[in-house]
C-alpha positions as CSV (number, residue, x, y, z in Angstrom):
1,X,25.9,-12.0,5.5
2,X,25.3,-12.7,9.2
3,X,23.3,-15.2,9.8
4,X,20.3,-13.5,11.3
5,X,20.1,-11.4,8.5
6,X,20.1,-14.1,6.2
7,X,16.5,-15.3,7.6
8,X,14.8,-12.2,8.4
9,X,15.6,-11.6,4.6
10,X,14.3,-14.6,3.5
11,X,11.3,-13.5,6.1
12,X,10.5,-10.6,4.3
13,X,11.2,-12.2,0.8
14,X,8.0,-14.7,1.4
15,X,5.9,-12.0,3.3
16,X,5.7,-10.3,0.2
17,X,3.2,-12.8,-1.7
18,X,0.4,-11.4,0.9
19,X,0.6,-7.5,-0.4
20,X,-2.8,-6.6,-1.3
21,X,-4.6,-9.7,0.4
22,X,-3.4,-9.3,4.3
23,X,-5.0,-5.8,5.1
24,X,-5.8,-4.1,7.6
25,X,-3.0,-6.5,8.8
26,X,0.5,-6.4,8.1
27,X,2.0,-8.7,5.4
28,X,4.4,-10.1,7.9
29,X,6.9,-13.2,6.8
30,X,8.3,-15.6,8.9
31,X,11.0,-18.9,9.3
32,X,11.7,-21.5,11.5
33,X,14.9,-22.4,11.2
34,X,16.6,-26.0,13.1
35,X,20.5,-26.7,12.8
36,X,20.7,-24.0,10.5
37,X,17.9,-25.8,8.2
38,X,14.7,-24.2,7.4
39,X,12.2,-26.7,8.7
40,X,9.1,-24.5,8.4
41,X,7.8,-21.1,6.5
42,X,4.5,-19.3,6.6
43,X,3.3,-15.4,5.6
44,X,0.3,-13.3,6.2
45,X,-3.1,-15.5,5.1
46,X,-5.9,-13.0,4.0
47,X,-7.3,-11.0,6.4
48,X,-9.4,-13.4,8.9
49,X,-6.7,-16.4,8.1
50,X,-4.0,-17.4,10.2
51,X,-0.9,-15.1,10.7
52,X,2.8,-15.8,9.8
53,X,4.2,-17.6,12.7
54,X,0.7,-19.6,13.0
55,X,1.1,-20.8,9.2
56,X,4.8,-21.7,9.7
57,X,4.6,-23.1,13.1
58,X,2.0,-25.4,11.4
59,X,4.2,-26.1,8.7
60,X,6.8,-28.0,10.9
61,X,6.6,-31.6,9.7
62,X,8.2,-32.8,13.2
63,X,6.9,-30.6,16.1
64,X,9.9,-31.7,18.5
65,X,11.9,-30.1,16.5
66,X,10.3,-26.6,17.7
67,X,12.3,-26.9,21.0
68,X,15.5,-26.2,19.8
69,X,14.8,-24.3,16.9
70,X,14.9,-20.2,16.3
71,X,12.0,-18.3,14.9
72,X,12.5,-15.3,12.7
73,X,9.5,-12.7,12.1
74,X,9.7,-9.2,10.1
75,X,7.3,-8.0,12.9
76,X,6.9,-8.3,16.4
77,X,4.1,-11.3,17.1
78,X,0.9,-9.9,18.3
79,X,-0.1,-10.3,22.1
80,X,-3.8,-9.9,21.8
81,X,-6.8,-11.6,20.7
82,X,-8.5,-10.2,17.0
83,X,-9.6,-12.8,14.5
84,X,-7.2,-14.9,16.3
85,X,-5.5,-16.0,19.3
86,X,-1.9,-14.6,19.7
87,X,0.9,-15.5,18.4
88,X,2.9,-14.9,21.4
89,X,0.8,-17.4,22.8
90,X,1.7,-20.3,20.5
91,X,5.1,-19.5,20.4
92,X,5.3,-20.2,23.9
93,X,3.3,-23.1,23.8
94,X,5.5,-24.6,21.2
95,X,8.3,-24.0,23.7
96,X,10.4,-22.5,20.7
97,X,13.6,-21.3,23.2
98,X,14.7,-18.0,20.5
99,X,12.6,-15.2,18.9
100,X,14.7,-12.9,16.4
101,X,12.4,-10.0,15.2
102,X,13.0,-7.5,12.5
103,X,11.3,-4.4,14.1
104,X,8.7,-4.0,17.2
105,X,5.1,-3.5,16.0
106,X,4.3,0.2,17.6
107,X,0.6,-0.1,17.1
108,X,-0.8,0.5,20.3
109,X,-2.5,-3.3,20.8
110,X,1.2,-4.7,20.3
111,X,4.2,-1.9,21.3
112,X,6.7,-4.6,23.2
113,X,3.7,-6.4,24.5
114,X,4.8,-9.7,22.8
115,X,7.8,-9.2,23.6
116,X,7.1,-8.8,26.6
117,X,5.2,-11.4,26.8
118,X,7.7,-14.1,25.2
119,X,10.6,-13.1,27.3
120,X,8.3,-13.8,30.7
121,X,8.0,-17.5,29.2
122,X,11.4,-17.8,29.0
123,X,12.3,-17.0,25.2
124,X,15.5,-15.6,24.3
125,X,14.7,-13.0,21.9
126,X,16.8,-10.4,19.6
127,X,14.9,-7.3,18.0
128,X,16.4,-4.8,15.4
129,X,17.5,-7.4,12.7
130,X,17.7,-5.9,9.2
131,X,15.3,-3.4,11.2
132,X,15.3,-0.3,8.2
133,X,14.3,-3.0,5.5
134,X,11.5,-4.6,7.7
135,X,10.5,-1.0,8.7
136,X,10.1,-0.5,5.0
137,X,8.2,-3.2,4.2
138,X,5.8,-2.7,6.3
139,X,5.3,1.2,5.9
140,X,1.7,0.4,4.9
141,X,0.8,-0.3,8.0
142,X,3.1,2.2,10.0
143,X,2.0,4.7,7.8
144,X,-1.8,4.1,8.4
145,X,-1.3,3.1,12.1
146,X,1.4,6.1,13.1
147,X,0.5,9.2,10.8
148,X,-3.3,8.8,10.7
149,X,-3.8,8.9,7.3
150,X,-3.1,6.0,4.1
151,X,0.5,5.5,2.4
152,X,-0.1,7.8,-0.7
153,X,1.9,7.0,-4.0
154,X,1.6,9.5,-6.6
155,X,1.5,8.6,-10.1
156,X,2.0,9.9,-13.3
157,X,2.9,9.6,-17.2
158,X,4.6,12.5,-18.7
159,X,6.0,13.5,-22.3
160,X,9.6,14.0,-23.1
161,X,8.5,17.5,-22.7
162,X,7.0,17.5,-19.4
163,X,3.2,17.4,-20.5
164,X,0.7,15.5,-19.0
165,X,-1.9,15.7,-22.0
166,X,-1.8,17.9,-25.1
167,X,-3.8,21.0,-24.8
168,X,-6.6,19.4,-26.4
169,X,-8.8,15.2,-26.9
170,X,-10.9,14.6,-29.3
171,X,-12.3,11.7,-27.5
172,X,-13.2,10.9,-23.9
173,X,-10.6,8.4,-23.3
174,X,-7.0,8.4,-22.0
175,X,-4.1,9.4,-24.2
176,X,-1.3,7.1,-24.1
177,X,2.2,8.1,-23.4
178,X,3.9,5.1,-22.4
179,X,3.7,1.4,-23.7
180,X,2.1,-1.7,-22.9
181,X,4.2,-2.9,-20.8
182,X,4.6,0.0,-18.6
183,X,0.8,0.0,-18.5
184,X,1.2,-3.0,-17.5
185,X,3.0,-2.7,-14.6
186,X,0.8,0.2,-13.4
187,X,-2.1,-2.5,-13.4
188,X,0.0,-4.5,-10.8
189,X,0.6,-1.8,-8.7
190,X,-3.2,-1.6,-8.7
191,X,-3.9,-5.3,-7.6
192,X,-1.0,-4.5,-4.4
193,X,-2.5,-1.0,-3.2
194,X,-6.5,-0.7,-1.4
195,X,-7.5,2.1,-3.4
196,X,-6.8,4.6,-6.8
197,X,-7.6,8.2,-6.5
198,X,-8.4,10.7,-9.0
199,X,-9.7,14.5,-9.0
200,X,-12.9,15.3,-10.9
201,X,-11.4,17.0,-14.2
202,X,-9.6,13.4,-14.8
203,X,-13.1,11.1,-14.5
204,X,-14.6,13.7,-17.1
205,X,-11.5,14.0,-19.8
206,X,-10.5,10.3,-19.6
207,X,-13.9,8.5,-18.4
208,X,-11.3,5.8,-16.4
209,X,-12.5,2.6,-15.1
210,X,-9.7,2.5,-12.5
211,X,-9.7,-1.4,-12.6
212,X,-7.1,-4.0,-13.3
213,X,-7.3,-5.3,-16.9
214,X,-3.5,-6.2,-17.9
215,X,-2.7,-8.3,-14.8
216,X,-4.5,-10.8,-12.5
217,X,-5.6,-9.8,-9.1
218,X,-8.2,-7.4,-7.3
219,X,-9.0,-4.4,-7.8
220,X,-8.8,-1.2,-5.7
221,X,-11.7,0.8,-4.1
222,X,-12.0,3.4,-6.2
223,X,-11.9,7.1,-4.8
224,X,-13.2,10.1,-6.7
225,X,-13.3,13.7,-6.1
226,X,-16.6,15.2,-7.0
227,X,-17.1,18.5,-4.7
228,X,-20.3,19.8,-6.9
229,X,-21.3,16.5,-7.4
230,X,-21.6,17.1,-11.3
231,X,-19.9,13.9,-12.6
232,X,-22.1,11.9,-14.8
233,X,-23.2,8.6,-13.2
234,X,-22.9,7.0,-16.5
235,X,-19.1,6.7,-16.6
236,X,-16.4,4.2,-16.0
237,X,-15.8,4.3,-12.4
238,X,-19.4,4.0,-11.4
239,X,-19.5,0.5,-13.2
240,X,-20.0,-2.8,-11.1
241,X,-16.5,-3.8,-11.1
242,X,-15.1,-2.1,-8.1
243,X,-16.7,-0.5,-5.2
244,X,-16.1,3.7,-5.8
245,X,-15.9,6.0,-2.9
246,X,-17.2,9.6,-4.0
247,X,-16.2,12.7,-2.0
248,X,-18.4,15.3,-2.3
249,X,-20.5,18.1,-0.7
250,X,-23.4,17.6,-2.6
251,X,-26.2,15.4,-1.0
252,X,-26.8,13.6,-4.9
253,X,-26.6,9.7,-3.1
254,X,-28.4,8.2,-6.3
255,X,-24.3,6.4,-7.6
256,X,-24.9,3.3,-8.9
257,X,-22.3,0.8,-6.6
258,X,-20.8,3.8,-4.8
259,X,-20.6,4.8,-1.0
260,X,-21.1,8.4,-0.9
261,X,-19.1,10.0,1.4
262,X,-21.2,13.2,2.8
263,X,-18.7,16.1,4.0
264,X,-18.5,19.8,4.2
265,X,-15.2,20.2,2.6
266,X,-15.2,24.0,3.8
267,X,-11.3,24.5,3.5
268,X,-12.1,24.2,-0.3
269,X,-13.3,27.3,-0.5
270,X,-9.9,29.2,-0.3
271,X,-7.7,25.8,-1.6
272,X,-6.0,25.3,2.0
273,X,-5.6,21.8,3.3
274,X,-7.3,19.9,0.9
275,X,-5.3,17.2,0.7
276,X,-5.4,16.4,4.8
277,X,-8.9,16.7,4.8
278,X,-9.2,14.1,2.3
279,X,-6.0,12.0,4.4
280,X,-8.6,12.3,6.9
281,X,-11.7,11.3,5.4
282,X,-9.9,7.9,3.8
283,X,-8.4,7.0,7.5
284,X,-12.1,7.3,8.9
285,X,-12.9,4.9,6.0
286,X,-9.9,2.6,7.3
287,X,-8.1,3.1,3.9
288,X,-4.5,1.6,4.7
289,X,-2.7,2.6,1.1
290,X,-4.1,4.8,-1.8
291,X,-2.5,5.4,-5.6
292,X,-3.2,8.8,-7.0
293,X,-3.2,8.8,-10.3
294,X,-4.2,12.2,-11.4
295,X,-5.2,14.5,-12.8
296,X,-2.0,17.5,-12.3
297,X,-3.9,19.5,-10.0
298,X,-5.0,17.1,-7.3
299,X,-1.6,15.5,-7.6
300,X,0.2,19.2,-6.9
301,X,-2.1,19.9,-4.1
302,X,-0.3,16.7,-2.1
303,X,2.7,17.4,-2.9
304,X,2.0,21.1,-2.2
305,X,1.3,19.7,1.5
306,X,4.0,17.5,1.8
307,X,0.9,14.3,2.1
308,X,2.6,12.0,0.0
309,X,5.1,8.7,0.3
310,X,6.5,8.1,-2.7
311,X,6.3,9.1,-6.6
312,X,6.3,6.7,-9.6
313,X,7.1,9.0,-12.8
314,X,6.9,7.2,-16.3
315,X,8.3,9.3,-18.9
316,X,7.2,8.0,-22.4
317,X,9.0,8.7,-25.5
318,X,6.7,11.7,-26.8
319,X,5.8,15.0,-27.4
320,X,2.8,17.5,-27.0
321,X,4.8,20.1,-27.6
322,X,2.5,21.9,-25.3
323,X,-0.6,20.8,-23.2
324,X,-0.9,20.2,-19.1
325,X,2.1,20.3,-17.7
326,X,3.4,17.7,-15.4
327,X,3.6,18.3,-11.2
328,X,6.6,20.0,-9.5
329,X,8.3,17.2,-7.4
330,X,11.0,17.3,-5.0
331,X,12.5,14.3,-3.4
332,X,14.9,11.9,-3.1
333,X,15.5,9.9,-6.4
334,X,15.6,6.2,-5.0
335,X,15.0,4.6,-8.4
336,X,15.4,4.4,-11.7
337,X,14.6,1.7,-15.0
338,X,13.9,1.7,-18.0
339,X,10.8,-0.1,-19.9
340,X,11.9,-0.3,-23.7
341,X,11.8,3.5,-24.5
342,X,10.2,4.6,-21.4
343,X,11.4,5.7,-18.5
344,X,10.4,5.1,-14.8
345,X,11.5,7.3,-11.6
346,X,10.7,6.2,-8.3
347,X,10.9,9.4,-5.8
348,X,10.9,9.2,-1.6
349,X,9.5,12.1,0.2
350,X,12.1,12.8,3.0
């Protein structure tokens, strides 16, 4: 491995332990690496904190060693003052001589600016390193930043026979296809994403919570579909656990813990452009990543219009024999694992 791409792997490696804490900023790793020793390491605090080069720049036990040592990034440093100064800024002060970057940050505050910026002061810096992989790992905040709209991932546990749920429930309450530890794993997923979607027939069938139960960490904002406005305000997702985001045309604004969203939804009428209406409602409501998790209709109508990022299928070793059938997918297969006797696909929308 060239050497390079050993760091800006190791970058994006420790960037990952800000997903879910850093938004709206990127989760963005970095190294500071001396006679091919790391001497200092920093990632993404939560949003507010210090950013990655800050946090390893300040983990440098011997600050002289800063002027003959390389810094690698996953993103471009920022050239402009938010929450905090710029990194470019400190960089330069710390008279670090080389800046390798994974890939330039094309929001429109940053877009070369640092770069810029750093190469003015003197810095010898490379950009492009293990660029695809640093591109993916931040498609969060591309996503939101570029395309207007949230990085969707669509959900889903189906039978062996491609059935959502059998035809009928006896109770109110989600009917389990896959095991614990698969459900599991969806409640991580959770804890790493800033909201859970779900249409209004799912709310009523399954009464969800949309929280994180089987792992530790936050949970999403919820989002719920509710164009009559005829969803009970006694069930799960309007309990004081999360904050719930209801779209709706009604003017009903008496939901316990909920913002309600007031819109006209007027291409609902003849089923065009739903989803990108609602892409453009959660963008208004700065909404950088959202997991749809049912129920089949809402999750067709994305992949109808092409809104979506990726696709986590479980399949779990059942049968309904018949019931609601499972969404029409087509992508690229990028993934695939088994969890004891289920199965989980992993899809990319090309």
């Amino acid at each position: 491995m060239k050497i390079h791409e050993k760091y800006i792997k190791r970058c994006i490696d420790i960037a990952k332990n800000g997903l879910g804490h850093t938004r709206p900023n990127p989760m963005v790793g970095c190294v500071i690496v001396h006679e091919n020793n790391i001497i200092g390491e920093g990632f993404t605090s939560p949003y507010g904190g210090n950013h990655a080069e800050v946090n390893a720049i300040h983990s440098v036990q011997d600050p002289k060693l800063l002027e003959e040592a390389t810094l690698y990034v996953t993103l471009e440093p920022c050239s402009h003052f938010g929450k905090t100064p710029p990194c470019s800024d400190l960089i330069i002060k710390s008279q670090i001589p080389k800046v390798v970057i994974g890939t330039i940050d094309t929001h429109s505050k940053v877009a070369g600016k640092g770069i810029e910026k750093l190469k003015a002061a003197g810095c010898n810096v490379t950009v492009g390193v293990l660029e695809n992989e640093c591109q993916e790992h931040h498609k969060r905040f591309f996503t939101f930043h570029n395309k207007q709209r949230p990085y969707i991932i669509l959900k889903w546990a189906q039978a062996l026979d491609g059935y959502l749920a059998p035809e009928t429930q006896n109770k109110q309450e989600p009917v389990w296809i896959t095991n614990t530890f698969s459900r599991q794993i969806v409640h991580k997923w959770r804890t790493e994403e800033h909201a859970i979607l779900v249409g209004t027939k799912t709310v009523i069938k399954d009464n969800p919570k949309l929280t994180v139960r089987d792992w530790k960490g936050q949970n999403p904002i919820r989002i719920v579909l509710d164009r009559t406005g005829k969803l009970p305000k006694n069930l799960g997702v309007f309990n004081n656990k999360s904050k719930t985001i209801v779209i709706s045309s009604s003017e009903n604004t008496n939901v316990l813990n909920s913002e309600f969203t007031q819109t006209e939804f007027i291409a609902w009428e003849d089923n065009t452009h739903i989803a990108k209406q609602i892409c453009e409602l959660l963008h208004k409501q700065d909404i950088q990543s959202v997991i749809i998790e049912g129920g089949a209709q809402t999750l067709q109508t994305f992949i109808n219009e092409g809104l979506w990022d990726e696709a986590r299928v479980f399949t779990g070793n059942v049968l309904f024999e018949k019931g609601i059938e499972a969404p029409k997918i087509h992508g690229t297969l990028v993934s695939q694992q088994h969890i004891l006797q289920d199965s989980l696909n992993i899809y990319r929308n090309d």
